[in-house]
Each structure stands twice: as C-alpha cells, then as structure tokens.
C-alpha positions as CSV (number, residue, x, y, z in Angstrom):
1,X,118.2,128.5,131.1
2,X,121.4,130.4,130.5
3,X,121.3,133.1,127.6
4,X,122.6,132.1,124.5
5,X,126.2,132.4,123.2
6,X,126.5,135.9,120.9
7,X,127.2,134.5,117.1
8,X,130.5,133.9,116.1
9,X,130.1,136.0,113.1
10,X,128.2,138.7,111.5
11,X,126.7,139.2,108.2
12,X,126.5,143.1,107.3
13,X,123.8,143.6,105.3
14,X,124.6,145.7,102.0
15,X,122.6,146.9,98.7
16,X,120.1,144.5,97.4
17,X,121.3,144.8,94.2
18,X,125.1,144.1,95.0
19,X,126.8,140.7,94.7
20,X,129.5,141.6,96.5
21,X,130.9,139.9,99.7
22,X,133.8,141.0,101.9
23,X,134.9,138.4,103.7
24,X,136.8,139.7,106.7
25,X,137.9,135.7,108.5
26,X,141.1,136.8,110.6
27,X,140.8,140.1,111.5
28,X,139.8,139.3,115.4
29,X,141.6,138.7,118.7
30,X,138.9,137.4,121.0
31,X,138.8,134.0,122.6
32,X,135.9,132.5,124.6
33,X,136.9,131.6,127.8
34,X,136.6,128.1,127.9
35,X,138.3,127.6,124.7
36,X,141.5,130.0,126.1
37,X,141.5,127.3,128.6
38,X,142.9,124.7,126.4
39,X,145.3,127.0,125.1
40,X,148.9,126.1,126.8
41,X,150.7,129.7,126.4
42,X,150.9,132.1,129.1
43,X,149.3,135.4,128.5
44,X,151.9,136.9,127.8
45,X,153.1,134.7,124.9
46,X,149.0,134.1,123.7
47,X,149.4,138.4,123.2
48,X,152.7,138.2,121.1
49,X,151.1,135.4,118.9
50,X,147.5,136.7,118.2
51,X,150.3,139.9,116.6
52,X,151.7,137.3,114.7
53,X,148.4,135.7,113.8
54,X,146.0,138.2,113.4
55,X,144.9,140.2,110.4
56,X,144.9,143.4,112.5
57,X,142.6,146.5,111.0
58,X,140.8,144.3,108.2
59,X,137.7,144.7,109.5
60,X,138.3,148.2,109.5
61,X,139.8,148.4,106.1
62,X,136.7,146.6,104.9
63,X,133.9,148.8,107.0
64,X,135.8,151.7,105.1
65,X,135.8,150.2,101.8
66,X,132.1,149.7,102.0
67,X,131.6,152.7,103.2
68,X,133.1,154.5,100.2
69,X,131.5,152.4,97.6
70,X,128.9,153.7,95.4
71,X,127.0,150.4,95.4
72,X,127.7,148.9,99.3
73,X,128.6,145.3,99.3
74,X,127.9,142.8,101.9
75,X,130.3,142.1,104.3
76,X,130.4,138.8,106.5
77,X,133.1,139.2,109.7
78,X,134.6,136.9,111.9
79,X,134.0,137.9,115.4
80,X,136.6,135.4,117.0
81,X,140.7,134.9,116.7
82,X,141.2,132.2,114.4
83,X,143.1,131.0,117.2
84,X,139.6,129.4,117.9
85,X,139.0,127.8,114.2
86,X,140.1,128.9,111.3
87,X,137.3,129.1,109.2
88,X,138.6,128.9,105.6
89,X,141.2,126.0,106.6
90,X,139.4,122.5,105.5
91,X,138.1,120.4,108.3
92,X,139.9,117.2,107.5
93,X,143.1,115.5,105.7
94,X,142.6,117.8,102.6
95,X,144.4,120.6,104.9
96,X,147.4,121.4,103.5
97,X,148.6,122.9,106.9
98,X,147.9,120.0,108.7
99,X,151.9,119.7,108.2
100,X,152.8,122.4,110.6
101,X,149.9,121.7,113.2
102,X,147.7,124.5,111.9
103,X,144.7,122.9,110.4
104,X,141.1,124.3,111.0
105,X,141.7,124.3,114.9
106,X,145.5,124.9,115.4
107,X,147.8,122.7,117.3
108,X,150.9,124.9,116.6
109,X,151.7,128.6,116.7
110,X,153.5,130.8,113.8
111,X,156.4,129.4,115.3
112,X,156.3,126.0,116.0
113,X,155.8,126.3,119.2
114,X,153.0,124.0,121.3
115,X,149.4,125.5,120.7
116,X,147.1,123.1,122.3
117,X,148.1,119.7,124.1
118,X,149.1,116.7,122.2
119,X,146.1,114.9,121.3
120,X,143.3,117.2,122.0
121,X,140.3,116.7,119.9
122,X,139.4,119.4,117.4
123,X,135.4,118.1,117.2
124,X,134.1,120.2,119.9
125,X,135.7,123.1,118.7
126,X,134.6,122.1,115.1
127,X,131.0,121.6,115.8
128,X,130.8,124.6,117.9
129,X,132.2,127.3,116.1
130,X,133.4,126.0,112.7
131,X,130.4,124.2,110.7
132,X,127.7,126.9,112.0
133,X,130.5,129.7,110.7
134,X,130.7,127.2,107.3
135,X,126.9,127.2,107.0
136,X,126.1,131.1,107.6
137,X,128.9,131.8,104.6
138,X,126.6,129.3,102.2
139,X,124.0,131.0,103.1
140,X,125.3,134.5,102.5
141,X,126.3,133.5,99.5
142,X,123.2,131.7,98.4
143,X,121.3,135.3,99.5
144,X,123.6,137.3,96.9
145,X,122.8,134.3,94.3
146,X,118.9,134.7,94.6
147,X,119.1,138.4,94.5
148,X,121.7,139.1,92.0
149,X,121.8,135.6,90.0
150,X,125.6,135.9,91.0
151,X,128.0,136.3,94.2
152,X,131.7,138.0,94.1
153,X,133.7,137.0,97.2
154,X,136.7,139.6,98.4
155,X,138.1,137.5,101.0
156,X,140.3,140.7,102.9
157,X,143.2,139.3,105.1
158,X,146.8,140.9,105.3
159,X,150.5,139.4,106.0
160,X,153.8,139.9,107.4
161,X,156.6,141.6,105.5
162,X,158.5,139.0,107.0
163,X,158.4,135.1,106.2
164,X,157.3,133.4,109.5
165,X,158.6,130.1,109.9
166,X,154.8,128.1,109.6
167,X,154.8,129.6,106.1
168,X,154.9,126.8,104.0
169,X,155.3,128.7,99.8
170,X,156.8,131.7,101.5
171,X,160.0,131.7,100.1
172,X,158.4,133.9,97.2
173,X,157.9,137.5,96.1
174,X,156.1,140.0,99.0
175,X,154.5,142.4,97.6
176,X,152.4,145.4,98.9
177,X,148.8,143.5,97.7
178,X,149.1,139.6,97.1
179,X,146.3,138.2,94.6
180,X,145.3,134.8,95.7
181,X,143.3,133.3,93.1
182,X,140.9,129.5,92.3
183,X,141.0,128.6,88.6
184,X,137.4,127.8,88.5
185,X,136.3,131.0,90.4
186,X,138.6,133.6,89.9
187,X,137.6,135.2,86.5
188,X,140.2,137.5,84.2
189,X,137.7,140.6,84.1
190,X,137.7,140.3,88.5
191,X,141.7,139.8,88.5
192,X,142.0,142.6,86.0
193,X,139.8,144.9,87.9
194,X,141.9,144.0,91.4
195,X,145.3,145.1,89.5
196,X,144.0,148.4,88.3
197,X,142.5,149.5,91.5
198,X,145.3,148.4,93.6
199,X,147.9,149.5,91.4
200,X,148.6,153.2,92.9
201,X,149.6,151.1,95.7
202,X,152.4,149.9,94.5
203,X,153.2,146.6,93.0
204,X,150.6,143.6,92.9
205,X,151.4,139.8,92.8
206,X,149.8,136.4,92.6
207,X,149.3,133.6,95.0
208,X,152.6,134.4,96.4
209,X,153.5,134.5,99.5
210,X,149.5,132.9,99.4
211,X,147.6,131.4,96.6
212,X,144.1,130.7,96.6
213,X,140.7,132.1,97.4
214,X,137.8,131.0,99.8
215,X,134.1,129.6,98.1
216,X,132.2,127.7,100.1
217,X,132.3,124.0,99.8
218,X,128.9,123.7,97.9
219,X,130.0,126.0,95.3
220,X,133.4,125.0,94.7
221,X,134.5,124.0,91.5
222,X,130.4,123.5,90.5
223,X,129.2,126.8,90.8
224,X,130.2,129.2,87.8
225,X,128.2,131.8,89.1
226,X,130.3,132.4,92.4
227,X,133.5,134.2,91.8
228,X,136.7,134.6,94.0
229,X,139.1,136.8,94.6
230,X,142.0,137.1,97.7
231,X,143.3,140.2,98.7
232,X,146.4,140.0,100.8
233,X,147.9,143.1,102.0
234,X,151.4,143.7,103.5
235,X,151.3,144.5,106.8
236,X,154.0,147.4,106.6
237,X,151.7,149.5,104.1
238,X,149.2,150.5,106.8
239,X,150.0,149.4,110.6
240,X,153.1,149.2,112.7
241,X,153.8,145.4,113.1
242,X,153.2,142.8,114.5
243,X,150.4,143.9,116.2
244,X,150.5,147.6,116.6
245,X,148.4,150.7,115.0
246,X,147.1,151.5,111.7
247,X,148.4,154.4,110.0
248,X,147.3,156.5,106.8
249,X,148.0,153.9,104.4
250,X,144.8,152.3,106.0
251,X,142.7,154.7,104.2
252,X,144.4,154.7,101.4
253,X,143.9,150.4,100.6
254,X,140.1,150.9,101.6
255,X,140.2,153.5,98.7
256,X,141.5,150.8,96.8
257,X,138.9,148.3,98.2
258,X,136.0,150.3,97.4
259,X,137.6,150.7,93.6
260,X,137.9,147.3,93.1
261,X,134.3,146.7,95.2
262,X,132.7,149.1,92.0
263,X,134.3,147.8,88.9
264,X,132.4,144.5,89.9
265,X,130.0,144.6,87.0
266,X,126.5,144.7,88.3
C-alpha cells in the first residue's frame, strides 16, 4: 500500500488559553501533480498567475505575528495554491464568484483567461482536498470553543495595488490594510482593536476592495461565540509585486498582527 498523501493543511498549535486563530488560506504555491495535470497553462503562464493569485509571505507574516505575541495564537495554514481549491469560496451556487469561473475549484485565471477545460468536474477535487480542509477548520475552531468558551478568527490574506480584472467590487478604495468584516461575527470591540493596531500603518478601510470574513459553515450566523475578522493587506507595503520578495514592511504588519492578536480580550 502506497504511503499516505501529507495533509493539505496544518494546524499550529498555540497557548491553551488563547482563542485566537490565524487563518493563513492563500499564502501557498504548490500543486500536486495530478491536479497540475488538468491545469491547461503552460509553465510558464501557471508561474505568472500563482504571482497574481497568491498571497505571497502570509504565512510568514503570520509565523511572525505569533511569534511576537504575548499570548501565542493558533494558526491553521494552507499547504496548497488555491489554484487547487479555494477553501473559503462556497462549494455550490451560493458562490458569488461563480460569475467569473473562480468558485471553490477555479475554471478561470485573474484574467479571464481558460483555467481548467470546459466542463471538468470540480467533485474530485472537492472531496479530496476541499471538505477534509472544511472539516479540520470546524474542528480547530470547536478546540478554541472547548478551551476558551470562545474562538477569534484572523483570516490573513493580502492583495494587489492594482484592480485585476476577476475583481468583481474592486472599483473601490485600496488601502494599505482592508477590513473585511460578517455582521453576525465581526464584533465593534475586535474591529476597533484591528484599527488601532494597524493604524501606524497607514490608512485602514472596510470590505473594500474585499468584504467579508471566513467562519465555518456550522458556526455561521448561529454561533455568537465565534468572532471574525479579515485582514487584507496591500501588496506594495511589504513585497515587490506580483510575486517577488518581502521587504521591511513585512516586519512591520506582523508587529501589527501580533498587536491586534493581544488586545483580543482573553
């Protein structure tokens, strides 16, 4: 018998007592084999879009963060692109971005151009990667409940200073650190806390270019004990773009992180 596939993911361990979770879903590049060959780009244009597509260093940014906290939080990472799933897309017609051909496994690129043939089936790609990836997040999140009697998702991801064209509300403000917030998970006290400790970054907005949060379908909307928070970061304030190094400002927004990561009351 062959030996099994490494996870897909990783949950980090942190402080008992913390009920924080960093959520790091897009910060990878890899692709299994077999799913790259489904994949109709040459290697060469697969490179230029996992720039485009990736949230490069936010693993990084949030290894850092929870390095420098007082109280370390929990972090649960992504260990594949989301060129492979996207695991906070929703698996069905609910997705939004079914419209441009980028639902939870993508049939477009940032772009527009072809992703995957016409047709393909997303099941084996869903089964495989994206409900084991949807049940491991419940769980962490269950963990921080039983410990703590509460859970505080930081979902980490970063964007383009640019609009790219699968953007569908990004005709908006860009700021250096995008809030993206749930009305039933995202409360004042967390949103206020995210402002002040990302304020010597420069300016903060909300859900714009992107609104929202991620909570796991179990909790959403009927769990009042799981709170959520987005934290989008502009590109241009730490790494070259699209795809290229991180530079100081990477040290600085894990600063920022690990601010925001210690005014969650405990």
């Amino acid at each position: 018998m062959p030996p099994a596939a490494p996870s897909s993911f990783e949950l980090l361990p942190g402080a008992d007592s913390s009920p924080v979770l960093l959520h790091v879903p897009h910060s990878a590049r890899d692709i299994p084999a077999d799913v790259r060959a489904g994949i109709v780009l040459d290697d060469e244009a697969l490179e230029r879009e996992l720039d485009h597509i990736t949230d490069a260093h936010t693993r990084r940014i949030a290894a850092e963060a929870a390095a420098l906290s007082a109280v370390t939080p929990w972090r649960f990472v992504n260990r594949l692109s989301r060129l492979v799933v996207d695991p906070e897309r929703f698996p069905d017609e609910r997705e939004e971005m079914l419209a441009v051909g980028m639902g939870a496994v993508y049939e477009r690129t940032t772009h527009g151009a072809v992703l995957r043939p016409a047709g393909s089936d997303p099941q084996p790609l869903l089964e495989r990667w994206f409900r084991p990836y949807a049940r491991a997040m419940t769980e962490a999140v269950a963990g921080r409940l039983a410990a703590t009697g509460r859970a505080v998702i930081i979902d980490v991801h970063s964007y383009p200073t640019a609009r790219l064209p699968y953007e569908l509300h990004g005709g908006g403000p860009r700021p250096p650190v995008c809030l993206g917030t749930d009305p039933r998970h995202t409360p004042p006290g967390l949103l206020a806390a995210a402002r002040e400790a990302f304020a010597p970054l420069g300016a903060t907005g909300l859900d714009s270019p992107f609104a929202g949060t991620y909570v796991p379908l179990e909790f959403h909307g009927t769990e009042p004990r799981v709170s959520a928070l987005m934290v989008e970061i502009r590109r241009d304030t730490y790494m070259s773009e699209p795809g290229g190094p991180a530079g100081p400002g990477l040290h600085r927004l894990a600063t920022a992180l690990a601010d925001l990561v210690d005014a969650v009351p405990r």
